[in-house]
N, C-alpha and C positions, 0 to 999 in steps of 0.2 A: 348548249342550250341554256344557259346560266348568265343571271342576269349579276348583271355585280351588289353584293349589301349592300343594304342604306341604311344610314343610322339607324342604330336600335330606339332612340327617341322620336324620329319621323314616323309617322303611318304612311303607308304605301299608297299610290295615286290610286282612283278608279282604274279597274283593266276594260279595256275594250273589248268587245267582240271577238273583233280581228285579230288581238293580241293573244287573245282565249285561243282562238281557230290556229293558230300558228305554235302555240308551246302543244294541245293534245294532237295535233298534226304531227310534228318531233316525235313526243311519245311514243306514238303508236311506231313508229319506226327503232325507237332505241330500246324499247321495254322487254329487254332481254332478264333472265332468272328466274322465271318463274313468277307466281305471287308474289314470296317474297322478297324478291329483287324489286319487284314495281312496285310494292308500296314501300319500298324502303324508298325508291328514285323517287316517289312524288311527293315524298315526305321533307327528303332534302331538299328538293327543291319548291316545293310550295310552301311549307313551314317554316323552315332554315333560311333560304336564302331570298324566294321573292315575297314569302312573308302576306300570300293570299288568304289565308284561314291560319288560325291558331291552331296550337297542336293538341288544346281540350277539343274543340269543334271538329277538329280530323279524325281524332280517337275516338268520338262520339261519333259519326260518321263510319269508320272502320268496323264499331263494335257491330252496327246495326248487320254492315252487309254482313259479315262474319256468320251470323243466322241464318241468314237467307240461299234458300238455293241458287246455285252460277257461281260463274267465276266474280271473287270478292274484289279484286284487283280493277277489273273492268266496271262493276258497279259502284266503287267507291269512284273511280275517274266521273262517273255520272251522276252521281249524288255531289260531288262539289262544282261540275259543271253548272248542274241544277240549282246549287245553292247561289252561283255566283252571278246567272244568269238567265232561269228561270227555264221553262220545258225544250225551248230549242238551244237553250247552253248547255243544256243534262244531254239530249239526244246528240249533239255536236262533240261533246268533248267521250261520248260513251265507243258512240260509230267512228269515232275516228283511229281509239284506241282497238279496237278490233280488222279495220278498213286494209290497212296495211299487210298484214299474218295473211289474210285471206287471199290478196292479191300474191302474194311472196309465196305463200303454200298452193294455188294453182299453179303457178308456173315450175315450182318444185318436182308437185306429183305431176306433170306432165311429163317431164325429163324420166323420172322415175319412170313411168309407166313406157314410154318411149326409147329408153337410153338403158335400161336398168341391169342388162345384161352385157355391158359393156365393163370389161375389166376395174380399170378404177374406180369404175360409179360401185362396182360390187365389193370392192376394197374398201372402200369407204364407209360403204353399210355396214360391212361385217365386222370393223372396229368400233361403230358408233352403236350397233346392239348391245354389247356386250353394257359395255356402256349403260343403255339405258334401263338395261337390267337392274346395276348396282344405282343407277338415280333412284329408280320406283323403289328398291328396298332402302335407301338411305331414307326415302320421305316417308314411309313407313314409322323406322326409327324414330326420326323428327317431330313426326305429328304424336305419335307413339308417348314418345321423351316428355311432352307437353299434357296429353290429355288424359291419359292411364296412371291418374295419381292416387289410385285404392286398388284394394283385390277387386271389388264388385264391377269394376270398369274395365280390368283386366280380363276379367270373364264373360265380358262381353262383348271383349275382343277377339277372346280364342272361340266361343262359341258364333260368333259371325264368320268366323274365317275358315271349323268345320262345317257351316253351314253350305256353305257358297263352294268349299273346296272338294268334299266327301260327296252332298246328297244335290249339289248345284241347283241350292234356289234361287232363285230370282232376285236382280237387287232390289226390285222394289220391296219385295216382300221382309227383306232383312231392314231397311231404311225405315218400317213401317212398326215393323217389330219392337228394334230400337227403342225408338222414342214411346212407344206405348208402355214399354220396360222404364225409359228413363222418367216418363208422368206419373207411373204408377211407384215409383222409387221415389217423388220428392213428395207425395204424400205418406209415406211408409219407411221411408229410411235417406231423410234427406242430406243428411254428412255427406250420402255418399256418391251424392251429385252437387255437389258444388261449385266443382270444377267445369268448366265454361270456356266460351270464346273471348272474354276480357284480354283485354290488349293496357289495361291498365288508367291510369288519369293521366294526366300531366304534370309531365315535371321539370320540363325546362320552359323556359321562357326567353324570345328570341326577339322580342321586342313587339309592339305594336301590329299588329296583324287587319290587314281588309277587314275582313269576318272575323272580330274577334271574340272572345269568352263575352262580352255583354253587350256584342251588339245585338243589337233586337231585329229579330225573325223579320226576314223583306218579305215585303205584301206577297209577292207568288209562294212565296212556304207556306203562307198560313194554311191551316187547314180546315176545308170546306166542303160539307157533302157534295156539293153539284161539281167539285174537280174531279171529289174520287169516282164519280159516277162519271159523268164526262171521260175521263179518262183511262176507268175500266173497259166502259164502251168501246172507245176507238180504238184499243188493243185486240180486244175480243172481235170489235168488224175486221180488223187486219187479218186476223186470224183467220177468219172463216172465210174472208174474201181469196187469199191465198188459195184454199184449201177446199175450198168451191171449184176454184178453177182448174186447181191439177188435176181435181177429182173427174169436175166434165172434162176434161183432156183426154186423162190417161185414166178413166177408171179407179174405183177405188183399190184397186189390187196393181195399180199400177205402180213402178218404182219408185217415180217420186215421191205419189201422193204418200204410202206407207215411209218414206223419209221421213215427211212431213209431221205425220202423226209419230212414228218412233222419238224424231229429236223433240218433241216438242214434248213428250215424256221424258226423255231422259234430261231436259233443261230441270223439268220440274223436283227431279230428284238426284242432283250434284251438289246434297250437302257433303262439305270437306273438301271441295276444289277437285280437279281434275283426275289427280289420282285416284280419288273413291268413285266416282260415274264410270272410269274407260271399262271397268271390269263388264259393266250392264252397258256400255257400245261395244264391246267385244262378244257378250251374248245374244245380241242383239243384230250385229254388223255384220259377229262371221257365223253366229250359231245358228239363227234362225233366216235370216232372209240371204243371207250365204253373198252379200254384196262384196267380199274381198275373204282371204286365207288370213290366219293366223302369222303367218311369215310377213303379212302384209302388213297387217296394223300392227308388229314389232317397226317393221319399218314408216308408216306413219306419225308412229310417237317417237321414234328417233327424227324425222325431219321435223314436227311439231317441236322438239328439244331446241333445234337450231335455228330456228325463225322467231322473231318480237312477237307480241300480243300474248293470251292467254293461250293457255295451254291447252285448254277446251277446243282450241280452235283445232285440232288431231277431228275433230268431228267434219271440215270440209275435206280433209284426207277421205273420211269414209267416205265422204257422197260424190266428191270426184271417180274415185276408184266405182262406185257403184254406178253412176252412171256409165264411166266411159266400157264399164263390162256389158250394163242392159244393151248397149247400142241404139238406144233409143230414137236417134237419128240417123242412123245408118253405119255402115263401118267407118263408111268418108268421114263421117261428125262424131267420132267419138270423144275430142277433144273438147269440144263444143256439149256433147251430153254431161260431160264431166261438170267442165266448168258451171254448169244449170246445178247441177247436184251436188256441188260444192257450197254455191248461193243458197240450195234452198236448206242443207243440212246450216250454214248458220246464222241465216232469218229465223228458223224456227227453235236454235239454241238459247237464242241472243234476245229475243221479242219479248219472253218474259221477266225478262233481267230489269228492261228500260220500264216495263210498269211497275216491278216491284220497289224501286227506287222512286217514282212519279204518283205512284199511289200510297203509298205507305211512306215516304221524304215526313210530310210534312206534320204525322205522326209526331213522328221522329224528332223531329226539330219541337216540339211543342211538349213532349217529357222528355225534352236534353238533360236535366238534371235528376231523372228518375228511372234511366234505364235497366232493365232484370234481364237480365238471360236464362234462359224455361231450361229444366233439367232433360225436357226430349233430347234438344239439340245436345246436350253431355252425351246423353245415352245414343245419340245416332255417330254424334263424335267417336266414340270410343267400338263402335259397330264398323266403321270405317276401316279404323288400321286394319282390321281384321283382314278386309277387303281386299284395302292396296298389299299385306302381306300376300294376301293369295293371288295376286297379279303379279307381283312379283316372279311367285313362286313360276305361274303361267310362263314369264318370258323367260325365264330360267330354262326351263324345260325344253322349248322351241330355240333358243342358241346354243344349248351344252347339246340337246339331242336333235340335232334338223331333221335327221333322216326317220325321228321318230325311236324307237326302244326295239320295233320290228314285230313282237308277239303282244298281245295279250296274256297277263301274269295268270296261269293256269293253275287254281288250288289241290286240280289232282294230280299234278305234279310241279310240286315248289321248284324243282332242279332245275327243270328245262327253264321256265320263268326266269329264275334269277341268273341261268345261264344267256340268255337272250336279252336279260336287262345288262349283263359287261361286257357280251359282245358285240352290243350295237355302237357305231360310232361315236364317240365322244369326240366331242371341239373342245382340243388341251388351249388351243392358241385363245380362244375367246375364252373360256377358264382364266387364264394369266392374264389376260386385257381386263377383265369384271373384274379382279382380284383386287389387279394395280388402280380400279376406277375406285374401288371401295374404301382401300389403304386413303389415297388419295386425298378423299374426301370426308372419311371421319378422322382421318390423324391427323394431314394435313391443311383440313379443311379449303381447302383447294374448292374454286367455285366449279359448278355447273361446266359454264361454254368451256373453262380451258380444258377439262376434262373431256369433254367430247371431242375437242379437237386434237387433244392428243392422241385419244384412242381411235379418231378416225385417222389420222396420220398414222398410227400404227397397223391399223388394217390395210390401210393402202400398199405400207411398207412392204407386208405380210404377204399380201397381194402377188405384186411386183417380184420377188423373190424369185418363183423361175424363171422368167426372163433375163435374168442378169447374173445367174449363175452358169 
């Protein structure tokens, strides 16, 4: 998808439409690694090489989503859409970077739910667990490595991670906590929020850029009460318009409609990307409305691993699986309820991504040269690791112990307890796969996909074994 350099002294022609429609079309199909794989891919390729935006106006662009709750990866694709092309080039180049994941992840968890008990398909899973175990605690590290730069942030990692782990509060309540910790810390002890979503200024320069450091803000950026109100509105009528109708449908206790209203809280509170929300769709998915097992959404966010788009996108895992269990249309359609509740877990993920970007863009573009990032966001930053450590710790527990630990650890007698916690099955084999996934990737920094496809090739391996012995 790489168009060839052009002089560093030429500025790059007007893009088209069409030309637009056809690279975030690509995208959405190659945008493998995570966040950070995708903005690194649109970096090189829109800064570096086709030279559509500067890499101040990216970075300035980047820092915004970086705050905002959703995935940053998909809203920065629609904030440069939007910049390049105004609200149907932000919606076009946003939906197209998620369009793809969704379609590839229905037909995924169809097989899964279909096939899943077929030998290699189970070989395959039980290398790629293990796996995704040692990813969520690598990104832990990672985000960890970056945001935990004082004790005071450190303590509000361990204390979010007993919170959620020991007395299992709610994420919202930890998210909320957070940053009223981090607002009331940068009136009171501001050193010690400093530390932030900055991604930095610019420091290279790649020649001439479309959008460049001084071109001046296009008419659709500027900003204007009657957009942001216009366009508050026609989010909020989608909203309700949706949510009207599953409601007279299916009642409000119906499965979609509580979809609808679950994803559309939990959009609202995915600050730190994907890995700090699955913990609240996991309390949410398998705790409270019981739409899929904890086996499941290990296995969800192993197929979310292996598919383009965001990562978030592990959320139409959930509403597939919950639909095609409600049966909503019968046994015959449970394909068919799936795929509804795949659509509407991420219409209702995704809706407020495209306004936060459409309403607040042009904000944005208008103190380009005077951007702050608020100490909350530190203090919910640093509330997170905590989070994704205890997810971790979650899928840890479910691949080393499947069959569970067998008792409850009994205080009036520790023996039997800790005798029942060694003599429950332990998985040596997926032990040694997480191990090898971890070595891997912190020593040899080895990416993501090969890593999973080793360790699914090794499960399969593993698999296979008595047959061919």
């Amino acid at each position: 998808m790489s168009s060839p350099p052009q002089a560093l002294t030429d500025c790059p022609e007007s893009v088209s439409f069409h030309e637009a429609f056809i690279y975030w079309l690509k995208l959405g199909f190659i945008s493998f690694g995570g966040p950070a794989g995708q903005i690194s891919m649109m970096h090189q390729e829109l800064v570096e090489r086709r030279r559509w935006i500067s890499e101040h106006r990216f970075l300035h662009a980047l820092n915004y989503t970086m705050v905002l709750p959703g995935p940053e990866a998909q809203q920065l694709a629609t904030y440069i859409g939007w910049l390049m092309h105004g609200v149907w080039g932000g919606i076009m180049a946003g939906f197209l970077f998620v369009l793809p994941s969704l379609f590839i992840l229905i037909a995924l968890t169809w097989i899964y739910l279909s096939f899943g008990n077929v030998p290699a398909v189970e070989g395959v899973l039980y290398g790629i667990k293990p796996a995704v175990t040692a990813i969520v605690l690598f990104a832990a590290y990672r985000i960890g490595s970056r945001a935990l730069q004082n004790n005071v942030l450190r303590a509000m990692a361990v204390l979010a991670f007993a919170a959620i782990f020991f007395f299992d509060v709610p994420f919202p309540y930890i998210v909320l906590m957070a940053g009223l910790i981090g607002y009331l810390g940068a009136r009171y002890h501001p050193q010690s929020f400093k530390s932030g979503a900055h991604h930095g200024s610019s420091k290279h320069s790649y020649g001439p850029a479309l959008i460049d450091d001084d071109t001046p803000i296009p008419s659709h950026a500027l900003f204007k009460w009657s957009r942001l109100i216009s366009y508050t509105l026609a989010g909020l009528l989608i909203w309700l318009l949706v949510m009207a109708l599953l409601f007279s449908t299916y009642g409000w206790e119906g499965t979609f409609t509580q979809m609808g209203w679950f994803f559309t809280k939990a959009a609202l509170l995915t600050f730190g990307g994907a890995y700090a929300v699955l913990p609240y769709v996991y309390q949410g998915g398998v705790e409270h409305y019981s739409w899929l097992t904890g086996t499941q959404m290990i296995d969800g966010l192993a197929l979310g691993e292996t598919t383009p788009g965001p990562l978030i996108m592990v959320v139409a895992f959930v509403g597939f699986v919950g639909g095609w269990g409600a049966k909503i249309f019968g046994p015959e359609s449970q394909a068919l309820a799936g795929a509804m509740g795949a659509g509407i877990a991420t219409l209702f993920t995704f809706l407020p991504s495209f306004l936060f970007i459409l309403v607040g863009g042009p904000a944005v573009e208008k103190t380009r040269h005077d951007i702050n990032f608020t100490a909350p966001l530190t203090g919910i930053t640093a509330a997170v690791v905590g989070v994704i450590l205890n997810l971790a710790f979650f899928f840890a527990y479910h691949v080393l112990w499947p069959e569970g630990i067998g008792i409850e650890f009994d205080w009036s007698s520790p023996i039997t307890g800790i005798k029942a916690f060694f003599s429950a099955r332990f998985e040596w084999v997926s032990a040694i796969i997480g191990i090898a996934a971890l070595i891997a990737m912190f020593k040899y920094k080895v990416g993501i996909m090969p890593v999973l496809a080793a360790c699914a090739l090794a499960g399969l391996i593993y698999s296979l074994l008595p047959s061919l012995m």
